[in-house]
C-alpha positions as CSV (number, residue, x, y, z in Angstrom):
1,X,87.2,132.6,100.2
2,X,89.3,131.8,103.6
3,X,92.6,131.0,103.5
4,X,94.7,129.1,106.3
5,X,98.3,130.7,106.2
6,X,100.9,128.6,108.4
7,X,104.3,131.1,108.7
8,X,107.1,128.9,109.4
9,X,111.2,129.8,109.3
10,X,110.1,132.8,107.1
11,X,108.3,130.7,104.7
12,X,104.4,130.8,104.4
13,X,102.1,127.8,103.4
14,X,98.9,128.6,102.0
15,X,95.5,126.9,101.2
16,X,92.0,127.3,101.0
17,X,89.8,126.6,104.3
18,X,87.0,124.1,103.4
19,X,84.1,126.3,104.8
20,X,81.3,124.1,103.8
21,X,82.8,120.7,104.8
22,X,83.9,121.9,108.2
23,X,82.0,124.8,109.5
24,X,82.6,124.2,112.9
25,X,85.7,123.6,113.1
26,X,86.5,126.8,111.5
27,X,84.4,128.6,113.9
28,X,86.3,127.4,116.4
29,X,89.9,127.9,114.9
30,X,88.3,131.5,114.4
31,X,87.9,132.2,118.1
32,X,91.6,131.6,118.9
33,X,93.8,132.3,115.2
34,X,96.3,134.3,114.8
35,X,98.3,131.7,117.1
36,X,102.0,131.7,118.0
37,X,103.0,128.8,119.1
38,X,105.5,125.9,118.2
39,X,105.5,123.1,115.4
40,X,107.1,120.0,115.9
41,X,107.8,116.8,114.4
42,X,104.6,113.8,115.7
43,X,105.4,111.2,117.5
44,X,103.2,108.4,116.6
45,X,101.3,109.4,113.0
46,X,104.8,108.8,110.4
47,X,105.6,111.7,108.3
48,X,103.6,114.9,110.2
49,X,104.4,118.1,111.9
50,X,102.2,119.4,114.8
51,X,101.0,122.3,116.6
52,X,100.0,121.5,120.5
53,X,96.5,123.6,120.8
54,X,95.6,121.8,124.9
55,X,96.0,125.3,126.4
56,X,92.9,126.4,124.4
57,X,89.4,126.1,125.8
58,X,87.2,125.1,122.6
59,X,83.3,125.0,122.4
60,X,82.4,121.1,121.3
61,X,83.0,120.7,117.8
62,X,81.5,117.2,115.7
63,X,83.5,115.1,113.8
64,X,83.3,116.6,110.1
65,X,85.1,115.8,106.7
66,X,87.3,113.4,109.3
67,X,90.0,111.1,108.3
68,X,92.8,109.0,110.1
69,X,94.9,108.6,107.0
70,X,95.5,112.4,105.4
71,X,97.3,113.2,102.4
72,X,100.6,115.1,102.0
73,X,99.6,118.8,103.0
74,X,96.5,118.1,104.5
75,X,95.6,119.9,107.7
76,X,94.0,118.5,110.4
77,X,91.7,119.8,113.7
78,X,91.5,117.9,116.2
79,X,89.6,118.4,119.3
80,X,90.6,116.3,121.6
81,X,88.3,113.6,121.6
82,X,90.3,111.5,123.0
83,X,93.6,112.7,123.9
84,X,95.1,116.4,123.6
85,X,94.0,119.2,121.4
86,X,96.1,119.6,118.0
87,X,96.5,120.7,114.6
88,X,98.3,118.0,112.0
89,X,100.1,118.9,108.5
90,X,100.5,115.7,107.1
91,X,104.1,116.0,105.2
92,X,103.8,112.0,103.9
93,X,102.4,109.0,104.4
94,X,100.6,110.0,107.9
95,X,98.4,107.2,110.2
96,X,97.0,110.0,112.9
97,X,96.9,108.3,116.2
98,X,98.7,108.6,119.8
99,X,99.3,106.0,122.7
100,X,95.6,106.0,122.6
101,X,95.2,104.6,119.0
102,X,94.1,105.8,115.7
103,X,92.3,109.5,115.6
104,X,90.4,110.9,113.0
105,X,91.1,114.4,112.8
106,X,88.9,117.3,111.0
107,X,90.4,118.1,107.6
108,X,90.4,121.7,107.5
109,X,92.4,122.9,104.9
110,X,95.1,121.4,102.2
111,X,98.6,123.3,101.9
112,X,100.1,124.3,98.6
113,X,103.6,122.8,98.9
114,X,105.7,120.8,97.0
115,X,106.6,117.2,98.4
116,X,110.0,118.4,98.3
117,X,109.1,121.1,100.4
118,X,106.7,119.4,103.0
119,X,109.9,116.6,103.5
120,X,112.3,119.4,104.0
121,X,110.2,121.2,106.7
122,X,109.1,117.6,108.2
123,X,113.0,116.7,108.5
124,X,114.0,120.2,109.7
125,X,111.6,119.4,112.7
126,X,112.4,115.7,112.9
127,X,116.7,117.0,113.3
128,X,116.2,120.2,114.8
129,X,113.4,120.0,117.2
130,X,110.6,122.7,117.6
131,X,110.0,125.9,115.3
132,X,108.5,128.8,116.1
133,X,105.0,129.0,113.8
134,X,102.2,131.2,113.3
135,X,99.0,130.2,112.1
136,X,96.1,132.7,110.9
137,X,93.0,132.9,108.8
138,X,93.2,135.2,105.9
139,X,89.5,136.6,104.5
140,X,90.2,137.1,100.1
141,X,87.4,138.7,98.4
């Protein structure tokens, strides 16, 4: 089993990687985790955090298990097919789209964290601005 561990403000999120329903999407998130980068509150999907990935060359990767509407603590891939390269954590009701519209991003993974805790971390972005964030893929036997 592989596990998507986000690190954020010395608090880790966990959840399982769906291997079957996305396989290439976590091929690709294989090629460039661990990544430091910097979470931040989205600016056009509701209640979301995000993690700007546009600085990474990725291989073409199809739409799999996509949605535009994910669920509190789902993650999302998204490849940039049509505007910039990202990964969503959806903290509450989330509509995933830009200036461009609606985008259906590749649900990866699902987080295990309370809605108490996904709103705290959401509004913590949403007042404070950017965090610092790691995100890795953790093999379990």
């Amino acid at each position: 089993m592989s596990l998507l561990e986000i690190d954020v403000d010395g608090k880790t999120y966990t959840g399982e990687l769906f291997d079957s329903r996305t396989p290439a999407s976590i091929d690709a998130m294989r090629e460039f985790l661990p990544l430091e980068s910097e979470l931040k509150h989205v600016r056009w999907s509701g209640h979301a955090i995000w993690v700007n990935i546009d600085n990474i060359d990725l291989p073409d990767v199809p739409r799999e298990n996509h949605t535009v509407y994910p669920s509190r603590g789902d993650v999302l891939f998204y490849p940039g097919y049509r505007n910039e390269q990202e990964i969503l954590i959806s903290c509450g009701p989330t509509c995933f789209k830009s200036p461009a519209g609606e985008l259906a991003g590749n649900h990866v993974a699902t987080i295990s964290a309370s809605p108490a805790e996904l709103r705290s971390l959401e509004d913590a972005t949403l007042n404070n601005g950017k965090y610092d964030v790691t995100i890795r893929i953790r093999e379990d036997a």
